[in-house]
C-alpha positions as CSV (number, residue, x, y, z in Angstrom):
1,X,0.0,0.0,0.0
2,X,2.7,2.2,0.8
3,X,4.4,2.1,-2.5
4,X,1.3,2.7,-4.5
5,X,-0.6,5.1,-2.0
6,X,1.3,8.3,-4.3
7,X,-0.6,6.9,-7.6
8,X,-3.9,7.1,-6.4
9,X,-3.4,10.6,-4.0
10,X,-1.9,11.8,-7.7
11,X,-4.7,10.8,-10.0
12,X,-6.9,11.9,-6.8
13,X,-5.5,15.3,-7.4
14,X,-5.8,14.8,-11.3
15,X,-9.4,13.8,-11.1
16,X,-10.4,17.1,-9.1
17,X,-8.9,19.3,-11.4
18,X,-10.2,18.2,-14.7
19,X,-13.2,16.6,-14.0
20,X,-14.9,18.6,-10.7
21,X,-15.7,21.4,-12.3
22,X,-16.4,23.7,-9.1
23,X,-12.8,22.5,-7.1
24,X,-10.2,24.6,-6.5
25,X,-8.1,23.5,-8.8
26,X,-10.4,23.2,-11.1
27,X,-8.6,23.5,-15.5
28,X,-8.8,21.6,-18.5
29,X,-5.8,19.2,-20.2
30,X,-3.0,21.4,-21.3
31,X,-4.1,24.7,-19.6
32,X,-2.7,26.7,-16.7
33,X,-5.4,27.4,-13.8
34,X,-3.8,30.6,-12.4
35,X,-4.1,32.3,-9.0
36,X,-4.7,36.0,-9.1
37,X,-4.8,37.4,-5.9
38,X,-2.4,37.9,-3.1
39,X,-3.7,36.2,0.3
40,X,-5.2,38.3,2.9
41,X,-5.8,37.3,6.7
42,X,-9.3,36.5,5.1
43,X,-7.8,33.9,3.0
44,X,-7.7,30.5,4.7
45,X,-6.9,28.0,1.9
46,X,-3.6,26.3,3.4
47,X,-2.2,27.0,5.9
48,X,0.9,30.3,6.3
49,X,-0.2,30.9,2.6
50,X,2.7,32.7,0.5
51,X,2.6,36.7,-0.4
52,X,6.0,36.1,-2.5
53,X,4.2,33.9,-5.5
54,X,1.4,33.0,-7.6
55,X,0.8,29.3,-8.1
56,X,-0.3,28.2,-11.4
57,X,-1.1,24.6,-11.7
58,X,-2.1,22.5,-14.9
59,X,-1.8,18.9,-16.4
60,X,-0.5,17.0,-19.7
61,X,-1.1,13.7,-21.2
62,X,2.4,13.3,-23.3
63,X,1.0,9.6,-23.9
64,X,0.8,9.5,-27.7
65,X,2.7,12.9,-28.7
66,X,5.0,15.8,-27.1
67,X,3.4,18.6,-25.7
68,X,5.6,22.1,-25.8
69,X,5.6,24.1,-22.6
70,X,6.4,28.0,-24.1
71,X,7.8,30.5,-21.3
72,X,7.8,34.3,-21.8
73,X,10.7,36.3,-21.3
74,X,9.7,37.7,-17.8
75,X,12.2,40.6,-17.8
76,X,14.1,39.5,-14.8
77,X,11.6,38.1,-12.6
78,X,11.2,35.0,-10.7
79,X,9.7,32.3,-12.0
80,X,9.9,28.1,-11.6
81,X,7.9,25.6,-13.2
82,X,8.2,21.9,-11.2
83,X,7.3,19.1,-13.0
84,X,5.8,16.2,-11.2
85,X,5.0,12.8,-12.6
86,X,2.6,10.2,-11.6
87,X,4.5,8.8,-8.6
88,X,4.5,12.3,-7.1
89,X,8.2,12.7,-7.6
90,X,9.4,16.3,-9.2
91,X,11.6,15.2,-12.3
92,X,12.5,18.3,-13.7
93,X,12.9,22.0,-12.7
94,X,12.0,25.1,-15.5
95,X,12.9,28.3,-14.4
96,X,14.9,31.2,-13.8
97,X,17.7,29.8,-11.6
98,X,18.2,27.0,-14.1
99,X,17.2,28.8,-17.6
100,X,17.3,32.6,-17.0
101,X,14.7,35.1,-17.9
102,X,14.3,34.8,-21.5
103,X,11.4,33.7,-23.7
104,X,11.8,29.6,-24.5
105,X,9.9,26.5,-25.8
106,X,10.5,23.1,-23.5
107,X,9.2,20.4,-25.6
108,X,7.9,17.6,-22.7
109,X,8.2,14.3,-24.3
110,X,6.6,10.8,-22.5
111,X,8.7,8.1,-21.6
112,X,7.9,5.9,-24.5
113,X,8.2,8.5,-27.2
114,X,10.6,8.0,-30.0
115,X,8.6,9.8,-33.1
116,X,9.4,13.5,-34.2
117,X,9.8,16.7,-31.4
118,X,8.7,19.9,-32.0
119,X,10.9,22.5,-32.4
120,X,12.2,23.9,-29.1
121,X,15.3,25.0,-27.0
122,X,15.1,22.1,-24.3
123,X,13.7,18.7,-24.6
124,X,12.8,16.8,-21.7
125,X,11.6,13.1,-20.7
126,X,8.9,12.5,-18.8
127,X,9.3,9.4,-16.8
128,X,5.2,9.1,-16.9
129,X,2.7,9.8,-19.1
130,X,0.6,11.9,-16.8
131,X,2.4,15.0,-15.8
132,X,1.2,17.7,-13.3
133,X,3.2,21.3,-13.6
134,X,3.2,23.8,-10.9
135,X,4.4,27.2,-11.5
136,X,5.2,30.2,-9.6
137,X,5.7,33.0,-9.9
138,X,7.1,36.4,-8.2
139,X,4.5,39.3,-7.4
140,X,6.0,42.2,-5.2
141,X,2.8,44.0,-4.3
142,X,-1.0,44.9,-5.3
143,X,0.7,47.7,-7.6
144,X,2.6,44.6,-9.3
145,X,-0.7,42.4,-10.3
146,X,-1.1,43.6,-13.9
147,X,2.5,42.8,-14.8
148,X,2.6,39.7,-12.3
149,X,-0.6,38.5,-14.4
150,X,0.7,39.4,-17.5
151,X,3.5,37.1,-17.1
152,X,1.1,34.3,-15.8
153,X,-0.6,34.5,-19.0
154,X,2.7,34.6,-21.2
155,X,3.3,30.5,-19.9
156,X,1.2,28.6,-23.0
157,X,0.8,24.7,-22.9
158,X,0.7,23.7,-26.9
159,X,-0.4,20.4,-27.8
160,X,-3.3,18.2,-29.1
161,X,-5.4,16.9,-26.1
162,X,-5.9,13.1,-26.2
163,X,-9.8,12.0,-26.4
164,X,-12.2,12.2,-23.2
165,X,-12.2,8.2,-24.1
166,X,-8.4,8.1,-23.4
167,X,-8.6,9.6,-19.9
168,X,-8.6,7.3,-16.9
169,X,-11.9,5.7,-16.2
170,X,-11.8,4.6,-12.7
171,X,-12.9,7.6,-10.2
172,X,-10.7,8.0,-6.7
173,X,-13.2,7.9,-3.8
174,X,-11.7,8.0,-0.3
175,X,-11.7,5.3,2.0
176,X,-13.0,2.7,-0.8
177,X,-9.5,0.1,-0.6
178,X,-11.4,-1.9,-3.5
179,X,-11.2,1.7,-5.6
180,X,-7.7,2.5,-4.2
181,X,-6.2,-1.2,-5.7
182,X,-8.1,-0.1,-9.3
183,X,-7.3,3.3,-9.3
184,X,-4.0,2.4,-8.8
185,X,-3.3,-0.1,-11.4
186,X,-4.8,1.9,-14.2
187,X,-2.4,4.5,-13.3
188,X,0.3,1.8,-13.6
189,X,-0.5,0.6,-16.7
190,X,-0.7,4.8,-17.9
191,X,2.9,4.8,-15.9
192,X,4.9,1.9,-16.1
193,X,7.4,2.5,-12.7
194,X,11.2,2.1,-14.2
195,X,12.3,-1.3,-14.7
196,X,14.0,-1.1,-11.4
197,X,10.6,-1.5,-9.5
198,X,9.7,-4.5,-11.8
199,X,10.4,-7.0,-9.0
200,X,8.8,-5.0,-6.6
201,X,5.8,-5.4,-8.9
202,X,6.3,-8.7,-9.4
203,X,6.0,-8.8,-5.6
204,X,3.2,-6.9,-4.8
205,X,1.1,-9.0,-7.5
206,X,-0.1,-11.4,-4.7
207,X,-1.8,-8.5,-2.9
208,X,-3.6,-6.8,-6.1
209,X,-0.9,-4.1,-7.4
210,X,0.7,-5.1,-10.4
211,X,-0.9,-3.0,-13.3
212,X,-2.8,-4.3,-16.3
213,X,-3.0,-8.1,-14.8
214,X,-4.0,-7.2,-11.1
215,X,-7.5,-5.8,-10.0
216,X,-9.7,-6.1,-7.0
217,X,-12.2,-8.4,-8.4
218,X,-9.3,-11.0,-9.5
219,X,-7.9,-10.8,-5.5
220,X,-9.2,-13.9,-3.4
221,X,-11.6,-12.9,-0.8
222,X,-8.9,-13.7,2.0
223,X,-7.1,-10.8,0.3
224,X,-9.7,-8.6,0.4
225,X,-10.5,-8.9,3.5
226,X,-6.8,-8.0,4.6
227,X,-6.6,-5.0,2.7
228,X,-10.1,-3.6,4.2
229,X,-8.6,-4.8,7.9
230,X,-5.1,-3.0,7.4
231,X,-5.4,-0.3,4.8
232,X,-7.4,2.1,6.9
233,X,-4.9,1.0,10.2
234,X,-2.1,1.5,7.8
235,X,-3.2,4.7,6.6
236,X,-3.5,6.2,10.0
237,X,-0.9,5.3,12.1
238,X,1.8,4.2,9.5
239,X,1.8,7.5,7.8
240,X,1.4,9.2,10.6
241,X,4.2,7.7,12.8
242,X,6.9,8.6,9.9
243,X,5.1,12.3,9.4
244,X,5.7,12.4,13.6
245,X,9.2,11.0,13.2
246,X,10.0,13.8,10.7
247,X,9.0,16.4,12.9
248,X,10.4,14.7,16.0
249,X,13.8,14.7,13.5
250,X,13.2,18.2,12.5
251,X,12.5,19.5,16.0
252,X,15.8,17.9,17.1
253,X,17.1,20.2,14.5
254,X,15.9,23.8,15.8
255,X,18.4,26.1,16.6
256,X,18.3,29.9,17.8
257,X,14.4,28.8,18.0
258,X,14.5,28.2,13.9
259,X,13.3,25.1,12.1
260,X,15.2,24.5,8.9
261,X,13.0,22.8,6.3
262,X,15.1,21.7,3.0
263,X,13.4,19.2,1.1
264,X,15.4,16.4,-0.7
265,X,16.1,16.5,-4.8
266,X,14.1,12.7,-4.4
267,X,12.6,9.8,-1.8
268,X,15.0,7.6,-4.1
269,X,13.5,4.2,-2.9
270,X,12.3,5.7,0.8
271,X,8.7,4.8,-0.4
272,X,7.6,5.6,3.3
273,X,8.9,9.0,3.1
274,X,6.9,9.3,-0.3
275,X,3.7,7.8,1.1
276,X,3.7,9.9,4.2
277,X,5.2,13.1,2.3
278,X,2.0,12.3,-0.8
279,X,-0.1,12.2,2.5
280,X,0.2,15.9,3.4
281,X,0.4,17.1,0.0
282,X,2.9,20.1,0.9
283,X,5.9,18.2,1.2
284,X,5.6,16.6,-1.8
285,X,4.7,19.3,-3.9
286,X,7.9,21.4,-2.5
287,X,10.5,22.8,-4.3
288,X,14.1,21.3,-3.4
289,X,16.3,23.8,-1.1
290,X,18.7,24.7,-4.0
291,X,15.3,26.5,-5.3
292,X,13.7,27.3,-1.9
293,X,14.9,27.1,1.7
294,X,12.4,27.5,4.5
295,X,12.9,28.3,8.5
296,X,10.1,28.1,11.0
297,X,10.3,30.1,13.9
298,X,7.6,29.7,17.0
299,X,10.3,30.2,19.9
300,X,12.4,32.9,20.8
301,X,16.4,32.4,21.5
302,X,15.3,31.1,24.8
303,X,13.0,28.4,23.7
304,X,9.8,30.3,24.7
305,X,6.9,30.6,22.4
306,X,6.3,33.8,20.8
307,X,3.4,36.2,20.8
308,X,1.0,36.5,24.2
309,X,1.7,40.4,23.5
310,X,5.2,40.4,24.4
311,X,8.0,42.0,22.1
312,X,10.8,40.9,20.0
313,X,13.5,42.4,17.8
314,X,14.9,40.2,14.8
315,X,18.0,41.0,13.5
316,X,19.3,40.0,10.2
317,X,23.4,40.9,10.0
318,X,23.7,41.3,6.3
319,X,20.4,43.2,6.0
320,X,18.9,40.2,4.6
321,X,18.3,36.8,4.0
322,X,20.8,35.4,1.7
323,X,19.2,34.4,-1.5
324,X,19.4,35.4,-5.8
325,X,15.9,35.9,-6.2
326,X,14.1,37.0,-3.3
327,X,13.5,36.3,0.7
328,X,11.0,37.4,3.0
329,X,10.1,36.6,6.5
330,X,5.9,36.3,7.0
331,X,4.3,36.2,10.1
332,X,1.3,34.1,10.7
333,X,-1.5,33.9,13.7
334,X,-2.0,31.2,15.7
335,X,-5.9,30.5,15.5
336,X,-8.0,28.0,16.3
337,X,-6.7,24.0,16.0
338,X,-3.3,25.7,15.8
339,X,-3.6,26.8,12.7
340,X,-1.5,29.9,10.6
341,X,-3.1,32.5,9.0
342,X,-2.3,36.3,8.3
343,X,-2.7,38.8,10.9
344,X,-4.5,41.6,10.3
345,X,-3.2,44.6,10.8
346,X,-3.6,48.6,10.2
347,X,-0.4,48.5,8.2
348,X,-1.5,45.5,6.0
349,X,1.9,44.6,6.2
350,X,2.2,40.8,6.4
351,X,5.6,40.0,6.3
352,X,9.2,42.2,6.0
353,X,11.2,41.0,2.4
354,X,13.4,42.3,0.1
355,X,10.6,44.3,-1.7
356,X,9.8,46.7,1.5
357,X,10.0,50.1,0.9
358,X,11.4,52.4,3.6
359,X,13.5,49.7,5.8
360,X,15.8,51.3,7.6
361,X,19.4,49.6,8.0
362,X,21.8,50.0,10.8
363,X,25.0,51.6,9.8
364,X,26.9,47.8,9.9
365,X,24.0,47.6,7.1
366,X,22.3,44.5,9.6
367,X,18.3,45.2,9.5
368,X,16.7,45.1,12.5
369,X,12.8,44.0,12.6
370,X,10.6,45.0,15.6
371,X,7.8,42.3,16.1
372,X,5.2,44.0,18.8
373,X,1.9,44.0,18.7
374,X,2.3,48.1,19.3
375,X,3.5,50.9,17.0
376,X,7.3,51.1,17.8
377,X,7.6,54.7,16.9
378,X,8.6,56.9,14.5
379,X,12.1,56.0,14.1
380,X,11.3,52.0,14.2
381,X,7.9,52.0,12.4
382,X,10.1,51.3,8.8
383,X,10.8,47.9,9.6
384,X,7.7,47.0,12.5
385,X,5.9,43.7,11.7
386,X,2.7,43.8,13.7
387,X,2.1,40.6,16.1
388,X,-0.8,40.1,17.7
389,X,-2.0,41.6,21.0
390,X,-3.3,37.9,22.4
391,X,-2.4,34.8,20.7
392,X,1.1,33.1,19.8
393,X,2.7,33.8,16.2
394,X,4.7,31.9,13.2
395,X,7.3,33.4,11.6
396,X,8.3,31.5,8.1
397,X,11.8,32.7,6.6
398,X,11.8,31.9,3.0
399,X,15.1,32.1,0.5
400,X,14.5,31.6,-2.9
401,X,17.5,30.4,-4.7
402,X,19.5,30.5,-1.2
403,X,23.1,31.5,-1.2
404,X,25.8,28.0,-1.0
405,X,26.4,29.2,2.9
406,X,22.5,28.9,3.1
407,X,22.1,25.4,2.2
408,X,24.6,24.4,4.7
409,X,23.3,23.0,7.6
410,X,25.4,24.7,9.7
411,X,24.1,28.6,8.8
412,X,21.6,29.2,11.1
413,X,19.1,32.4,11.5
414,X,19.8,34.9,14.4
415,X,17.7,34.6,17.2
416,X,14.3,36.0,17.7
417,X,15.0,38.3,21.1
418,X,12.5,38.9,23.5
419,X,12.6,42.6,24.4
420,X,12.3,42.9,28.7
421,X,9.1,45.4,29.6
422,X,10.3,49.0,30.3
C-alpha cells in the first residue's frame, strides 16, 4: 500500500482538477489554472499561505505525442515551473535559476516517445505519461498584479489533447480500498514504474498491485478482507508515525528557535517517506532547497513561544536573508486547532522582504525587525511587523535560490530576542 498510495493521492488530485468542475483547482488538459490574488488574513486555503508567489497549476497527457511548454521572457523576474510525474516525484525543474529570464519552448516528451519533437530549446523526458506542472511566480505587491498576471498568461501549454475516451476511467473515492487497488493499477498501466521496481511489482502482484494483470475483483476474498482490515490502520498510524518522526527529526534540528526545512532532490526508494510526504500534499509538492529554503520560527532564543503580546526584535546581520531571487520573512497567527493565518493589521503589512520600501538599516547595514503588537515609533515604524496583541505567532523565513552558505546545515538564522518590559 505504501508504494502505490502516491498513484492514487496523484490521480486523486488529477481527477479534481479536470473533472470537478467547481474545485479549486479546477482547468482543463493542457491549460494553466492561475491564482490572481495575493492572500489576505481572510484567506484560509492552506495554511501560512505565500505573499511572495502566484501558483499556477495544470496537467499533460504526453502519452501518444509531445506537448511544448512556451515561457515568456519575464524581464528579470522569478519564476519556476516543477514538473511532477505520476509517482509524485518532481523530475524536472523550468525556471529562472536553471534557464534565466528569456522567452523559451520546453518540448515535454513521454517516456515511451521515440517519433518526431517539436521545435524547441530544451527537450525533456517524462518518466510518466501523466504529468502535473506547478508554476510560480514572483509578485512584489498589489501595484505589481497587472505585470505579475501578464506574465502568468505569457506560460502557453501547446499540444493536441488526447480524447475524453483516453482519460482514466476509474474515479478515486476516499476510504474505498477496493477503488484504491483499481485506481492504482490503471495509473500503472498509464505509468509503467522504471524497470527497477519491476520486481517489486512482481511482488506486490499477490496482494492486487501489479498493473494491467492485477484488480480487485481477481484478488481472493482472503485478500480482500486484509486490505479492508489493514489499509485504513495502515493509513493512519503508518503514515502518521513517519510524518511524527520527521517532525520529532526536525525538532531535534531547531536552533536559535529556527526550524530549517530543506526538502530532498528525491525519496529515491524511501517509499515511506513518499507515502507519508503524498499524504500531506505540501511536502511533496515542494521545491528542493537549492530553489527554496524555508525556517520556521515559533520560539524565541530562549525556547519560549512567541506572541502573548510580548515584544521581540529580529536581526538579520547582512540586511537580509541570503538568497538570488528574493527572501522574506511572514508572520502568521496562531488561531483555532493551531492553525496559521495572516494577521491583520492597520499597516496591512504581512511579512518584512526584500521588496519593502522604507526599511531602515543600521549603519553595519544589519536590518533590524521589531515584532510587537504596538507601534514602535517613528524612528522604528520602517521595519515594525505587527504581532498580535493575544495569541502566539509563526514566523516563516523563506530564500529563494538560497546562497551556498544557506544550504549548509550549519548557517543558522539569528535569534528571535524577547525585548524585557520597560
Amino acid at each position: 500500500m505504501l508504494y502505490a498510495y502516491p498513484y492514487q493521492e496523484f490521480m486523486k488530485m488529477r481527477h479534481e482538477a479536470l473533472e470537478v468542475k467547481d474545485s479549486a483547482t479546477a482547468t482543463t488538459l493542457n491549460h494553466f489554472r492561475h491564482a490572481r490574488h495575493l492572500a489576505t488574513p481572510q484567506d484560509r486555503w492552506a495554511n501560512a499561505p505565500i505573499r511572495d508567489t502566484f501558483y499556477s497549476t495544470g496537467w499533460l497527457d504526453v502519452g501518444h505525442a509531445p506537448v511544448v511548454l512556451s515561457v515568456p521572457e519575464t524581464q528579470g523576474r522569478y519564476y519556476v515551473v516543477a514538473m511532477i510525474g505520476a509517482d509524485l516525484n518532481t523530475f524536472a525543474y523550468v525556471g529562472s535559476r536553471l534557464g534565466g529570464t528569456s522567452a523559451r519552448k520546453i518540448a515535454v516528451v513521454g517516456p515511451q516517445w521515440n517519433g518526431a519533437v517539436p521545435q524547441a530549446d530544451q527537450i525533456v523526458r517524462a518518466p510518466t505519461r501523466d504529468v502535473y506542472l506547478n508554476l510560480r511566480v514572483l509578485v512584489r505587491d498589489e501595484a505589481d498584479l497587472p505585470a505579475a498576471h501578464a506574465v502568468q498568461d505569457g506560460f502557453q501549454i501547446q499540444g493536441a489533447s488526447p480524447q475524453a475516451q483516453d482519460g482514466p476511467r476509474i474515479l478515486p473515492r476516499p476510504q474505498d480500498w477496493g477503488r484504491f487497488v483499481d485506481v492504482v493499477n490503471e495509473s500503472l498501466v498509464r505509468n509503467p514504474p522504471p524497470g527497477s521496481e519491476q520486481t517489486l511489482l512482481q511482488r506486490f502482484a499477490q496482494v492486487g498491485i501489479c498493473g494491467q494483470s492485477c484488480s480487485w475483483d481477481r484478488l481472493p476474498p482472503a485478500v480482500q478482507q486484509r486490505w479492508l482490515a489493514l489499509a485504513p490502520e495502515i493509513e493512519k498510524t503508518e503514515l502518521k508515525s513517519r510524518l511524527n518522526a520527521e517532525r520529532k527529526s526536525a525538532a531535534s534540528q531547531r536552533r536559535n528557535g529556527w526550524l530549517p526545512y530543506r526538502l530532498p532532490d528525491g525519496f529515491g526508494t524511501d517509499y515511506l517517506t513518499r507515502a507519508a510526504s503524498a499524504a500531506m500534499a505540501g511536502g511533496i509538492l515542494g521545491l528542493e532547497a537549492a530553489e527554496a529554503t524555508y525556517f520556521f520560527g515559533s520560539v524565541d532564543g530562549n525556547n519560549q513561544a512567541l506572541g502573548n503580546g510580548n515584544r521581540y526584535r529580529l536581526r538579520l546581520p547582512q540586511g537580509r536573508l541570503p538568497a538570488d531571487a528574493f527572501w522574506s520573512i511572514a508572520l502568521y497567527e496562531f488561531v483555532e486547532n493551531g492553525r496559521q493565518f495572516l494577521l491583520d493589521n492597520p499597516l496591512h503589512r504581512y511579512a518584512i522582504t526584500d521588496r519593502t520600501p522604507g526599511l531602515t538599516f543600521n549603519a553595519d547595514g544589519s536590518l533590524e525587525i521589531w515584532l510587537q503588537p504596538q507601534d514602535p515609533g517613528a524612528d522604528k515604524r520602517a521595519n515594525w511587523l505587527p504581532t498580535p496583541a493575544k495569541n502566539r505567532f509563526l514566523l516563516v523565513a523563506r530564500a529563494y535560490q538560497p546562497w551556498p552558505e544557506m544550504l549548509d546545515p550549519s548557517w543558522v538564522m539569528e535569534p528571535v530576542e524577547l525585548i524585557q518590559p520597560d
